[in-house]
Structures are given as C-alpha cells and as structure tokens.
C-alpha positions, 0 to 999 in steps of 0.5 A: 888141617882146618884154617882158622878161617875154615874153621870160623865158617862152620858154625854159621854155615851149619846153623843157616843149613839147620835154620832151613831144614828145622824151620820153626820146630822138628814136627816128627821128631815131636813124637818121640818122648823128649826123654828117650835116649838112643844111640845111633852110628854112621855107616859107609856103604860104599869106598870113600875118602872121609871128610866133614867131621867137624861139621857133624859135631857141630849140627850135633852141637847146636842141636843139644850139647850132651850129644856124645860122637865117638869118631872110629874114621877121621877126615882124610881116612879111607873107609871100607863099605860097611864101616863104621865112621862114628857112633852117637848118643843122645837125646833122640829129638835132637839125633832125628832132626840133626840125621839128614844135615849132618849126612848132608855134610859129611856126603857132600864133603866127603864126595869132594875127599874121594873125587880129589883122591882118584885124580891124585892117584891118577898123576901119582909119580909125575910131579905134577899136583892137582888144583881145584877151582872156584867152581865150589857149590854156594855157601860150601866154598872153604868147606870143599876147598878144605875137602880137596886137601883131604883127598890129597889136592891143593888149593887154588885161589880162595876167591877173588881177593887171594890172587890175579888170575887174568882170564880171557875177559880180562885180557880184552878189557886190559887191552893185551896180556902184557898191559894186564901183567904190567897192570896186576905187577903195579898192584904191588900185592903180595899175591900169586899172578897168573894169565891164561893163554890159548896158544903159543904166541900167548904163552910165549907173550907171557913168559916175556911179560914176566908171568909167575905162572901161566894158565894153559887152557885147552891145549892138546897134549902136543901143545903142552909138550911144546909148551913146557919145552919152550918154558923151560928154553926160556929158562930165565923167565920160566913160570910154573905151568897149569893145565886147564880144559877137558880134564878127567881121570881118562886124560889126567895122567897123560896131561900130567905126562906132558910135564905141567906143573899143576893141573886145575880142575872143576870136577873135584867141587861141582860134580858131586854125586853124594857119597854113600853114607847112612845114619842107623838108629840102635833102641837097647 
C-alpha cells in the first residue's frame, strides 16, 4: 500500500521528470493535429512483477486530464510477455509527449517489483525476510522502496532520520561499539537501533551493549551460523540478526539457511536493468 508520504511525493517527482523531457513544448508531437484522439496500451514483453501505476496516471494527469487508462494488471500483479497492463485514450499530443516518462516509471519500478520477487522467492520456507537499502536511484528513493514492497520485501530505513544504523565510521569516530550504543540509547528516540559488526568479538560487543539488531557484514556462511548460535545462547540479550555483503540469488538461500533473521541487500534498487515494457499506439 502506498504511504502517505509516497504518495505526496508523485506529483512532484513526475512533474520535475516532465519538466526536463517537455522543456519548453513537445516539437514532434506538434505535428499531429491537436484535435486527434487515439487509443494506446501498454504491453509486457517480458515476465514481470508490475509496479508504478499510480505514477502513470499522474504523467497522464498532468499532461491532459481527459486522459482515460483502464488498468487490466495492478502493482504487485504478475505479468506474462505479451500481456496487456493498461490501455489508454486521449488526445494524441498529450499520449505521445507522456509515452517515454510514463515507461520510464513503470520499467524502472517495475525492475525493482521483479528483482525483489526473485530474492524473496529464493529464501521462501526459511523465515528469513528480505530488506532493501538506502542504495535507492536519486530522486526515486519512496518510489523504489514502495517497488520493493511489491515484490514481496520489506523496507529497511527510509533515510537517515528513521533509525540508527551505526557503520564502521561511525564506530571509529564514536570511539568503540559500546559508546556509540550507549550514545544512540540516550537519544531517547523511538527508533530501531542497530550496529554492524565484522566479526565475533564484535558481535559478542554488541550483544553486551544491548543492540536491538546487529548488522553482519560479510561473514562467511560459517560465521553467521556461529553467529546466530551465539545469539541465541545469550538468549537474555538476543537481537534480531541482518546478513549483509555478497548477496545474490546464488548465495541468498544458503545465507538464509544459516537462520538470520533478515537479509539486506543492494541489489534490489540500484541494479536495474529496465524492465521490458512497450507503449503501442492503435488509429481506428
């Protein structure tokens, strides 16, 4: 579902997109008689977790309200190659200068839907969840988070202001893991706290200073194994466990294995390769 803060974001994002594809005015789409209308559909070539519906309606919106878009797939619907995800009717002008904006939202954030389905799938039956990252394409931030949870993920902090993740260089310029912790826990903010740790001395540092979750960042499959046994030894401090580093849908399921709680990923926002979506134009 989108949140509010989402959904306040699409009409901004879609007009600064809009402002610098239009510019001052649509030169080729000038040619056509500003009285046509036609109907147009959107069309999947390929198999794909859908995602971005609503920032379509809104290219289309601001571009000429009488746009009508009848959706046959929704975000978070599965579609086939060759299936048809929407048709359109309207003025011409206005569907020729929204067609490469509109496809840019939709492939983009349906690359993220699809990407995030395929991890998902991997670690299905383990327990463990799928997290995204703040590795997020500029400006598409709350889009590609929202695209994450189409795909079946969950999101990981928003930014910077909606938890304490404590990295290694924060860790240094704290001063250790136990004053940072100590640090974040007089902040007295209602917010997730966590740290990452690169070994087990770490973690075991961790788990003393009471973290609420513990970020393990590039253990080998026997490391989180003996991570997680540990955690669950120290019963009385346990925290929730993320895996972190060299993640793929090759390695997912045997990271998932070990019996994280959470695995956080990259991948799912920042290697996009467009999903494959065309925009066909029909003249009765």
């Amino acid at each position: 579902m989108l949140s509010d803060q989402t959904k306040a974001s699409i009409g901004p994002g879609v007009a600064a997109a809009l402002a610098e594809d239009v510019g001052a005015g649509d030169l080729t789409a000038s040619l056509v008689d500003a009285d046509a209308v036609v109907g147009a559909q959107i069309i999947a070539r390929e198999s794909l977790v859908l995602c971005g519906e609503e920032w379509v309606n809104e290219v289309f919106r601001q571009l000429d309200e009488n746009i009508i878009i009848d959706w046959y797939i929704g975000d978070g619907g599965r579609a086939e190659a060759d299936d048809i995800i929407c048709k359109l009717v309207g003025p011409a002008r206005a569907l020729l200068t929204g067609e490469r904006t509109a496809l840019n939202f939709l492939q983009t954030l349906s690359s993220t839907a699809t990407i995030t389905a395929e991890y998902v799938k991997a670690v299905e039956g383990t327990g463990t969840k799928i997290l995204d990252t703040r590795k997020t394409i500029p400006g598409l931030r709350l889009a590609q988070k929202y695209a994450v949870t189409c795909g079946g993920g969950l999101n990981h902090r928003t930014g910077l202001f909606d938890a304490i993740l404590i990295k290694e260089n924060h860790i240094k310029s704290a001063g250790g893991i136990t004053p940072a912790l100590n640090a974040a826990g007089h902040l007295g903010a209602d917010v997730l706290i966590e740290v990452e740790v690169e070994n087990h001395e770490e973690l075991l540092e961790a788990l003393d200073a009471g973290a609420q979750r513990v970020l393990l960042d590039n253990f080998s499959i026997e490391d989180l194994k003996k991570a997680v046994e540990t955690n669950r030894e120290l019963g009385y401090v346990a925290a929730e466990l993320e895996a972190s580093g060299n993640v793929t849908t090759l390695t997912i399921r045997e990271i998932a294995a070990t019996g994280v709680d959470y695995i956080s990923t990259g991948a799912l926002t920042k290697n996009v390769a467009a999903a494959d979506l065309s925009m066909l134009f029909r003249i009765d």
